[in-house]
RODRENLUM-779971 format. One line per 4 residues: their letters; for each residue x, y, z of N, C-alpha, C. Coordinates in Angstrom, 3 decimals, decimal comma, padded with zeros to 6 digits. Atoms other than C-alpha are relative to their C-alpha. Example, Ala and Ser with C-alpha at 12.3 -4.5 7.8 and 13.67 -1.06 7.14 Angstrom:
as) 000,890 -001,190 000,000 012,300 -004,500 007,800 000,900 001,200 000,000  -000,820 -001,190 -000,060 013,670 -001,060 007,140 -000,770 001,090 000,730
END
This chain:
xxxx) 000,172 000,792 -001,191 -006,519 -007,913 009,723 001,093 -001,067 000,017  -001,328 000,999 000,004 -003,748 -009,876 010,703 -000,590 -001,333 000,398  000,146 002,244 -000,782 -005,652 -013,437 011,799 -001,705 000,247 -001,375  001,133 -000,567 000,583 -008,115 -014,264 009,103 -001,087 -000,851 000,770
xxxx) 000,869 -000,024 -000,994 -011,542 -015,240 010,426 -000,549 -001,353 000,324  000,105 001,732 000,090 -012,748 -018,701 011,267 -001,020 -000,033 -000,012  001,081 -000,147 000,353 -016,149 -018,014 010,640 -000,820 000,582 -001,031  000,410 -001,254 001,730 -016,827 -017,254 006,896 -000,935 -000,324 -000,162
xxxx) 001,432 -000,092 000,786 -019,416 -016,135 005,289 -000,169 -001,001 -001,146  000,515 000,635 001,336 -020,821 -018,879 002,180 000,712 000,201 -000,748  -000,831 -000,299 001,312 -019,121 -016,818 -000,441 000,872 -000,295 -000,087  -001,205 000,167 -000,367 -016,081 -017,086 001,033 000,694 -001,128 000,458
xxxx) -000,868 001,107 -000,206 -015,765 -020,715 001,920 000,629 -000,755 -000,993  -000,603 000,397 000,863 -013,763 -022,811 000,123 000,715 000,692 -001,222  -000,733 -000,893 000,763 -011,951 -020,527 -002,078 001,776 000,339 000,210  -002,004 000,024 -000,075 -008,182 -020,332 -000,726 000,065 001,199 000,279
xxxx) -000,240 -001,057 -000,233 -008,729 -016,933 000,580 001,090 000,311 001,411  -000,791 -000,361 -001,652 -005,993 -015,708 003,550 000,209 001,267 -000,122  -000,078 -001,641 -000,207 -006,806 -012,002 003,632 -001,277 000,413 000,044  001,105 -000,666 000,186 -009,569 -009,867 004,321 000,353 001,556 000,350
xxxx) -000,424 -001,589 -000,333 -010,164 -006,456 005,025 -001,724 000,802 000,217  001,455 -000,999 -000,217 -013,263 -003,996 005,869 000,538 001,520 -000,445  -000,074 -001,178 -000,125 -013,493 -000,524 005,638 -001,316 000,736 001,333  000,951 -000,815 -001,254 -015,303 002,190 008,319 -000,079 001,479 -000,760
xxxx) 001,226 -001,346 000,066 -017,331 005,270 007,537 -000,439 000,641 001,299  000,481 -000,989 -001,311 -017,201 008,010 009,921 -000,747 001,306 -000,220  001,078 -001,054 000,142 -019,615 010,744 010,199 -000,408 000,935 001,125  000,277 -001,348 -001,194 -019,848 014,264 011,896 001,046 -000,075 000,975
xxxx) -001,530 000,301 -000,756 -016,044 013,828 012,748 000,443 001,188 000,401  -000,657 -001,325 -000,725 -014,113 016,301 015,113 001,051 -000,554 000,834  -001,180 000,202 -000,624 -011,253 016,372 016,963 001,125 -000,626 -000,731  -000,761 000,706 001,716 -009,120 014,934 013,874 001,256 -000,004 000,156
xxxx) -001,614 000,466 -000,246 -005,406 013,731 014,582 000,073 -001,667 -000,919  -000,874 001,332 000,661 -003,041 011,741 012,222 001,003 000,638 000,333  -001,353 000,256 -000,061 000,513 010,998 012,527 000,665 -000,363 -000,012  -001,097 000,908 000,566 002,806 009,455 010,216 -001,050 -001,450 -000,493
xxxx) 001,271 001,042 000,165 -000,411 007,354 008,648 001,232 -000,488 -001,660  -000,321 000,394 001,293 001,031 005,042 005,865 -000,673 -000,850 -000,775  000,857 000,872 000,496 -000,617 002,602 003,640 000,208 -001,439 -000,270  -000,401 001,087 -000,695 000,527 -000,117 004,851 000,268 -000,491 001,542
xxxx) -000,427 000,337 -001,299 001,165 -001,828 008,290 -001,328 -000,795 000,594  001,128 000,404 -001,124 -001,065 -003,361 011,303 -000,450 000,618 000,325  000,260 -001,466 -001,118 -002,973 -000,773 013,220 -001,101 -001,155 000,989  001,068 000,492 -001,082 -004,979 -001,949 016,793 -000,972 001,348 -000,015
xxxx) 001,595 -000,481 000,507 -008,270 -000,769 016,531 -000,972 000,254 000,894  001,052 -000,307 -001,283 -010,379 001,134 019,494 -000,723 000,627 -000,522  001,505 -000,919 000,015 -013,636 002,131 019,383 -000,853 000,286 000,883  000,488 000,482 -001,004 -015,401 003,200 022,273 -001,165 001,000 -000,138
xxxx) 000,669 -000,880 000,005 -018,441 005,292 022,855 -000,418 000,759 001,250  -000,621 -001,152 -000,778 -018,122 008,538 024,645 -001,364 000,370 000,512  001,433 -000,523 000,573 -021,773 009,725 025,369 -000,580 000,346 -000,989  000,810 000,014 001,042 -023,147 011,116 022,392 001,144 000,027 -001,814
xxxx) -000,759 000,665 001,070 -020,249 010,205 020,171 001,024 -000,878 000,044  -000,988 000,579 -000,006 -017,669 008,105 019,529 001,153 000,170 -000,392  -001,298 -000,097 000,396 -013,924 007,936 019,880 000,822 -001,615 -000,714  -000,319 001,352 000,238 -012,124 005,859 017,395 001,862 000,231 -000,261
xxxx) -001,371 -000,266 -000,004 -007,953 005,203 017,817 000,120 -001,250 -001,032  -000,963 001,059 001,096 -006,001 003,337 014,898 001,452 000,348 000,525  -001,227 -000,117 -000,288 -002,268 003,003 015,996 000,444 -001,161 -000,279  -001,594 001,008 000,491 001,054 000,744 015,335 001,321 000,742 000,841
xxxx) -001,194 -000,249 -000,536 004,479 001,248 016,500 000,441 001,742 -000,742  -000,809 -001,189 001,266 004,761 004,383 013,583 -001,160 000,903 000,003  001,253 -000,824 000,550 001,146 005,816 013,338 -000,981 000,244 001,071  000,988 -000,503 -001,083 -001,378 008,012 015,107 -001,614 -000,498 -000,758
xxxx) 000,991 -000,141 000,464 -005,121 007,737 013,942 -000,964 001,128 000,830  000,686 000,138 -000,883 -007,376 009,475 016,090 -001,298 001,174 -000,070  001,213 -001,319 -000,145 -011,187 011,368 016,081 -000,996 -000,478 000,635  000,963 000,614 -000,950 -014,139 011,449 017,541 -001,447 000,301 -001,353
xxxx) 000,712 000,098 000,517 -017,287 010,788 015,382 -001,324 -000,353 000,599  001,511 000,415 -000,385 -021,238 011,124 015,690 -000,590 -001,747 -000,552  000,191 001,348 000,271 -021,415 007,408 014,021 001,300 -000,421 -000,788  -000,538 000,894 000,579 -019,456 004,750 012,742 -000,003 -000,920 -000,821
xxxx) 000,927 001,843 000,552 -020,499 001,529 010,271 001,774 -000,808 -000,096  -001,135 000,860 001,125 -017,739 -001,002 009,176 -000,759 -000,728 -001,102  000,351 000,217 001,540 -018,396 -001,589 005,632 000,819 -000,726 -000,898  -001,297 000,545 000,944 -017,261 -003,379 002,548 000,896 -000,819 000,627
xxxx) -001,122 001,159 -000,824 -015,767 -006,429 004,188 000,342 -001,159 -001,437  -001,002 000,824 000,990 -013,568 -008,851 001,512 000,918 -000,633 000,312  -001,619 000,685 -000,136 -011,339 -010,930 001,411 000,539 -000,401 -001,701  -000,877 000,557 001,011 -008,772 -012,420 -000,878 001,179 -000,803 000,034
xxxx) -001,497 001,129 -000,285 -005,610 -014,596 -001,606 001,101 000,451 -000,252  -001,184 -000,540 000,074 -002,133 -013,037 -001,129 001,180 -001,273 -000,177  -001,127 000,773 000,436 000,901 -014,686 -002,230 000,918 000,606 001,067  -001,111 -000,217 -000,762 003,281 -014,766 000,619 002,157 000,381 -000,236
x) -001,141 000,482 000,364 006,604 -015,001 -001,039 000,696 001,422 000,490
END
């Protein structure tokens, strides 16, 4: 996530953290497109729901994401402190 959040959770205040991150869990996925996915970068983040499933797009200037899934969660949310240098 590129802006971190201005509403932390307890654990997370006061600590010197400037990073977080989640993860997502998709389930009963179809329609399944990547292209040029790296492990790194920004990606903007759509999720919308289609009638009885949902389409979710990850993209950047370099990368495709894209399927359609019977559910979604975002999970495992963290943060931490990166050294800018």
């Amino acid at each position: 996530m590129p802006e971190f959040p201005d509403n932390l959770p307890e654990k997370w205040k006061n600590k010197g953290y400037n990073v977080c991150r989640l993860g997502i869990d998709c389930y009963g996925i179809s329609n399944l497109k990547i292209l040029n996915i790296s492990d790194r970068g920004i990606f903007s983040l759509k999720i919308k729901k289609e009638g009885d499933h949902f389409q979710l797009q990850a993209t950047n200037e370099n990368s495709l994401l894209e399927l359609n899934a019977k559910s979604i969660f975002l999970c495992d949310p963290n943060a931490y402190t990166k050294d800018n240098k």
